[in-house]
C-alpha positions in Angstrom: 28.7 157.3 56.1 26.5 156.4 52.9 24.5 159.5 53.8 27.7 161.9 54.0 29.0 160.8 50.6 25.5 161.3 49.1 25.2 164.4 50.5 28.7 165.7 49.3 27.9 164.8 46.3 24.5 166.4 46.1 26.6 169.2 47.1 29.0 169.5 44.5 26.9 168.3 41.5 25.4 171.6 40.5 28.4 173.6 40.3 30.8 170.9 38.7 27.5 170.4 36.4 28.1 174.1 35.3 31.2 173.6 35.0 31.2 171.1 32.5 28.7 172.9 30.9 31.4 176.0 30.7 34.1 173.4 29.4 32.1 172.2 26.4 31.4 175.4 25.7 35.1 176.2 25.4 36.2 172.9 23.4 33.3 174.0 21.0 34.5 177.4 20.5 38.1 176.2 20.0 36.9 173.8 17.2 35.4 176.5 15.2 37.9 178.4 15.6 39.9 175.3 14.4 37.7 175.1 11.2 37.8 178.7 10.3 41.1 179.8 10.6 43.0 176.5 10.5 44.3 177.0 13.9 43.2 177.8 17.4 44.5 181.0 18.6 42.6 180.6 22.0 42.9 177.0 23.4 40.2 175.6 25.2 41.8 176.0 28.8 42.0 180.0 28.3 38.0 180.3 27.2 37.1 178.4 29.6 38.2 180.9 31.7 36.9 183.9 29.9 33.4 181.9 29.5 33.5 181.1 32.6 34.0 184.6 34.4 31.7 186.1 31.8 28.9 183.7 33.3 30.0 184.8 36.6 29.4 188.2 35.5 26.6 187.7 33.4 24.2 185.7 36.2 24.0 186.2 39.7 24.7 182.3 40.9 23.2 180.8 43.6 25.3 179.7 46.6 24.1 175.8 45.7 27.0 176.4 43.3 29.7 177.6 45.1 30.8 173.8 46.4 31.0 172.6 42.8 33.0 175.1 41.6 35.6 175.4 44.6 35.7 171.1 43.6 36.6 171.4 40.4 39.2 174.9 40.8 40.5 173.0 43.5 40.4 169.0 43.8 39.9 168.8 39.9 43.4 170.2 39.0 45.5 168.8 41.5 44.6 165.3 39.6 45.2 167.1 36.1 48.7 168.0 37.5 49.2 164.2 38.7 48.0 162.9 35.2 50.4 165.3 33.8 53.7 163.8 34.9 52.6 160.4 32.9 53.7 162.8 30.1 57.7 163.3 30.8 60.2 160.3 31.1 63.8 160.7 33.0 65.6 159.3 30.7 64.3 161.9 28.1 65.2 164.7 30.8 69.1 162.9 31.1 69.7 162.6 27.3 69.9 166.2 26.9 72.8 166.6 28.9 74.2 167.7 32.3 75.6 171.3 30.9 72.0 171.8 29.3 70.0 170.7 32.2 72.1 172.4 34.2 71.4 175.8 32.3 67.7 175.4 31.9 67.6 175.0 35.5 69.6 178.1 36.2 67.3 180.0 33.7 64.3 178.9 35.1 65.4 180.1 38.9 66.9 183.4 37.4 63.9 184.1 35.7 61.6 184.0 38.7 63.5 186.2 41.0 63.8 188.8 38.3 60.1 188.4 37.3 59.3 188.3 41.0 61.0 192.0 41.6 59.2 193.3 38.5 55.9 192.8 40.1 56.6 193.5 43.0 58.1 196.7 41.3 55.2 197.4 40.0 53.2 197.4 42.8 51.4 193.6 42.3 50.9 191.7 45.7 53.4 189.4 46.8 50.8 186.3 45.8 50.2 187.7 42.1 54.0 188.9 42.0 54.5 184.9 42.9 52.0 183.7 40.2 53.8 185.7 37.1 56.9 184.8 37.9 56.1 181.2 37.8 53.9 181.0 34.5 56.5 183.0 32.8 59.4 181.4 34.3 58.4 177.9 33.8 55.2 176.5 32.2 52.7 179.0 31.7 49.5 178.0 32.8 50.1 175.2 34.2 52.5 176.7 36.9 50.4 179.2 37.8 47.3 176.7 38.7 49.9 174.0 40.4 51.8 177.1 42.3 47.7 178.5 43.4 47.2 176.0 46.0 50.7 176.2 47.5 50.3 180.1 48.4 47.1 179.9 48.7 46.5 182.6 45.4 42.3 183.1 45.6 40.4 182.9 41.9 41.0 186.4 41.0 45.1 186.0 41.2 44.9 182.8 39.2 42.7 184.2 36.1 44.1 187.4 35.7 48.0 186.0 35.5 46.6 182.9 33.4 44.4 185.7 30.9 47.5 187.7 30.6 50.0 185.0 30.0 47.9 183.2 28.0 47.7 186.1 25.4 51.4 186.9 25.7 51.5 183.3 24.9 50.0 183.3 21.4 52.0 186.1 20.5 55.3 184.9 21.3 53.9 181.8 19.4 53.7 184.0 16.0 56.2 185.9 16.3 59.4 183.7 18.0 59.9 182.4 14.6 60.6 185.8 13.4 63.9 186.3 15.0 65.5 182.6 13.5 66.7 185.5 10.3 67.0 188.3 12.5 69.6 186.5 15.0 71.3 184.1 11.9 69.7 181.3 14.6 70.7 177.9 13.6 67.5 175.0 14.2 69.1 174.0 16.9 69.5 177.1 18.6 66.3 178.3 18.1 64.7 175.0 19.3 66.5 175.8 22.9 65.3 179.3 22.5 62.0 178.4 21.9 61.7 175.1 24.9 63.0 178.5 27.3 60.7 181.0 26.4 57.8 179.7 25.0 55.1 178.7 27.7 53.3 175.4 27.0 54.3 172.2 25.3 52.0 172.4 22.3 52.6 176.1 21.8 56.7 175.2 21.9 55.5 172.9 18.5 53.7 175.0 17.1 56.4 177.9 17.2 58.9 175.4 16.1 57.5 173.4 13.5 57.5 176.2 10.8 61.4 176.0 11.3 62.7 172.6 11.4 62.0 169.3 12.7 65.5 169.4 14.6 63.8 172.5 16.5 61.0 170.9 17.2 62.6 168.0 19.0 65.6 169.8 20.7 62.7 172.6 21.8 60.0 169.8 22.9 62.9 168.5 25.2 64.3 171.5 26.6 60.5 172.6 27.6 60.1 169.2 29.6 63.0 169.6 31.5 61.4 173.1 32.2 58.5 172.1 33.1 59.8 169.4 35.2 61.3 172.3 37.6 57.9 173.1 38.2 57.8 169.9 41.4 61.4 171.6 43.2 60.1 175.1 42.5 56.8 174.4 44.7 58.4 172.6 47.0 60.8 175.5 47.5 57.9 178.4 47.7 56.5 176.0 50.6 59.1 176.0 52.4 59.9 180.0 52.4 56.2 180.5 52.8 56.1 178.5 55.8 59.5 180.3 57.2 58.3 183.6 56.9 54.9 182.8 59.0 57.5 181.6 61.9 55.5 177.8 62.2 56.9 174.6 61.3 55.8 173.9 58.1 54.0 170.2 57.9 55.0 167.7 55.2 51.4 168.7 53.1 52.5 172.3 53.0 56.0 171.3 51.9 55.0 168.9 49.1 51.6 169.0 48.6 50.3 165.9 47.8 49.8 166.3 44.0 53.7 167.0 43.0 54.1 163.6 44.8 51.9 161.9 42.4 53.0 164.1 39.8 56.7 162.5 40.3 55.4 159.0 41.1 53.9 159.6 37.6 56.9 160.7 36.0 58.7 157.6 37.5 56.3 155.1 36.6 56.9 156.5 33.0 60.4 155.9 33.3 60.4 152.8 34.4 57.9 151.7 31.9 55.4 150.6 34.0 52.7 152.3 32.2 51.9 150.8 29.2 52.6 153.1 26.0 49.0 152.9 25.2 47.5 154.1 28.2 50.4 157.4 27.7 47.9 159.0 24.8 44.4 158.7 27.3 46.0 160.2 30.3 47.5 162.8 28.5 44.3 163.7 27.5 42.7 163.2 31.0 45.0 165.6 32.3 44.1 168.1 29.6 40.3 167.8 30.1 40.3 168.0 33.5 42.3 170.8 33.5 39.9 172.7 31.1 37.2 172.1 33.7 39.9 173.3 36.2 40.3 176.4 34.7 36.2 176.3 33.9 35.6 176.4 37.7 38.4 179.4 38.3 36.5 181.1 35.7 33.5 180.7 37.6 35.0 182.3 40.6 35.9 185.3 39.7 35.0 188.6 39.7 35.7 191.0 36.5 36.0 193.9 38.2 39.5 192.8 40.3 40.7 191.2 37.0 40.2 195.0 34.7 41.6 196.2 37.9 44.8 194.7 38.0 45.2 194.1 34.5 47.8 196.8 33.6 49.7 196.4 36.4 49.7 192.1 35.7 50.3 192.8 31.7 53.6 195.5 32.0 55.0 192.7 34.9 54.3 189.6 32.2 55.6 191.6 28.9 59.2 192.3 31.1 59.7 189.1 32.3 59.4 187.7 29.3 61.4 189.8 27.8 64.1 189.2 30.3 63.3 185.7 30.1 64.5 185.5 26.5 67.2 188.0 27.3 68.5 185.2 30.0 67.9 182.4 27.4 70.0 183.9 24.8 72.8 184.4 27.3 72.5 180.7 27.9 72.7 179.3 24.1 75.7 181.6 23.4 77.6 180.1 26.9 76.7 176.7 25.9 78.4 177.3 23.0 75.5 175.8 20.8 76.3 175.6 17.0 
């Protein structure tokens, strides 16, 4: 047994080496980027992706690195995700209210079956069509990597729809604020708008926080009740998936084991069984490990397929986010939201 684990590891070492290598490559680039322009415009998850397929491109790599790699795309992020539920309490996710819960859940499922038939309009597989609709609908990149393993999406799926929402995702960052004059939004509007549209939980502040600190906090909210659909939403593609082959899906395919600790996480949280303390550190975990996540996708893919589908996966992301906001909108102005 001794000898298996030592060999495993021998194994994997080289290519999760690399991959750290890749991920301190990215977290160095987004501090100078930091330092010169005051900001971060590419976060350290999306160049590890684009340092990490330029490698790939760049070098031929030895198969003694393929085990590594598939660890950390694979095994790595499925503990980021758990990690990540340590961030979002239940009782945060009641206090917004039934009527506004309610909504964002209807939003988020809208949102993927339109963005769903606008890839598959545009000719995307049903795997990448899957992918988009999911970043867009609900947390970016985070809901493509967790929704990956479930249909089993391969490297190239997962960077292209991450690279292309990831850009779309600055850009709605700079210019969501914009429309606050142009739609007479109130703060408190605008903060559901932007926990709706916007794609990860520090981009939501950073769209918010040149409005008002009212936005911010409704908007922070509003996105973690979003990206708490992210656990029923996979559980839901598992089950179709599983239909449509004809087999009886098993319990692993169903709920993989990671949105189970991802909601044993959450509940632990709400029940205050992790101490506020250790809330900060395993935020951060699950950050780092997901750069080296994305570091070992990046690794994995081949350039070529990316260019290739890159049109195609850019025209699907730009109209579902613009019916996205379109459905978000709609919401605010049922709700009734002054």
């Amino acid at each position: 047994m001794t000898r298996n684990i030592t060999s495993n590891f021998s194994r994997i070492l080289p290519g999760f080496m690399l991959c750290l290598l890749v991920s301190a490559a990215a977290y160095g680039l987004e501090y100078i980027e930091a330092e010169l322009f005051g900001r971060a415009w590419l976060e350290s998850i999306v160049l590890a992706i684009l340092i990490g397929a330029a490698v790939r491109s760049l070098f031929s790599l030895s198969d003694r690195y393929h085990s590594g790699i598939q660890f950390s795309a694979k095994m790595i992020l499925e503990i980021a995700i758990v990690l990540l539920g340590a961030s979002i309490s239940a009782e945060a996710v009641m206090q917004a209210g039934p009527a506004l819960i309610g909504g964002i859940a209807g939003v988020v499922m809208l949102s993927i079956g339109i963005s769903y038939s606008i890839g598959r309009m545009m000719r995307l597989s049903h795997r990448m069509a899957v992918l988009v609709a999911c970043g867009n609908s609900i947390c970016g990149n985070s809901a493509i990597a967790a929704t990956a393993p479930v249909i089993g999406a391969n490297s190239d799926d997962v960077a292209s729809s991450i690279a292309f929402t990831a850009v779309l995702g600055v850009i709605v960052v700079l210019c969501l604020p914009l429309l606050v004059p142009l739609l007479n939004m109130s703060a408190a509007q605008y903060g559901i708008l932007a926990g709706l549209t916007v794609y990860a939980v520090p981009q939501v502040l950073a769209a918010t926080a040149p409005v008002a600190a009212l936005s911010v906090q409704i908007g922070t909210l509003v996105k973690l009740v979003r990206v708490l659909m992210l656990g029923p939403v996979i559980v839901t593609i598992g089950v179709i998936g599983a239909k449509s082959g004809g087999a009886r899906p098993k319990l692993s395919q169903m709920v993989p084991w990671f949105i189970i600790g991802f909601l044993a996480m959450m509940a632990l949280r709400s029940l205050s069984f992790i101490p506020p303390m250790a809330l900060t550190p395993l935020h951060e975990g699950s950050t780092a490990l997901t750069v080296i996540a994305m570091a070992g996708l990046g690794l994995g893919v081949d350039v070529r397929t990316v260019i290739k589908a890159g049109g195609r996966v850019t025209l699907t992301a730009i109209f579902s986010l613009l019916a996205l906001g379109a459905i978000s909108l709609s919401l605010i102005t049922l709700l009734g939201v002054a």
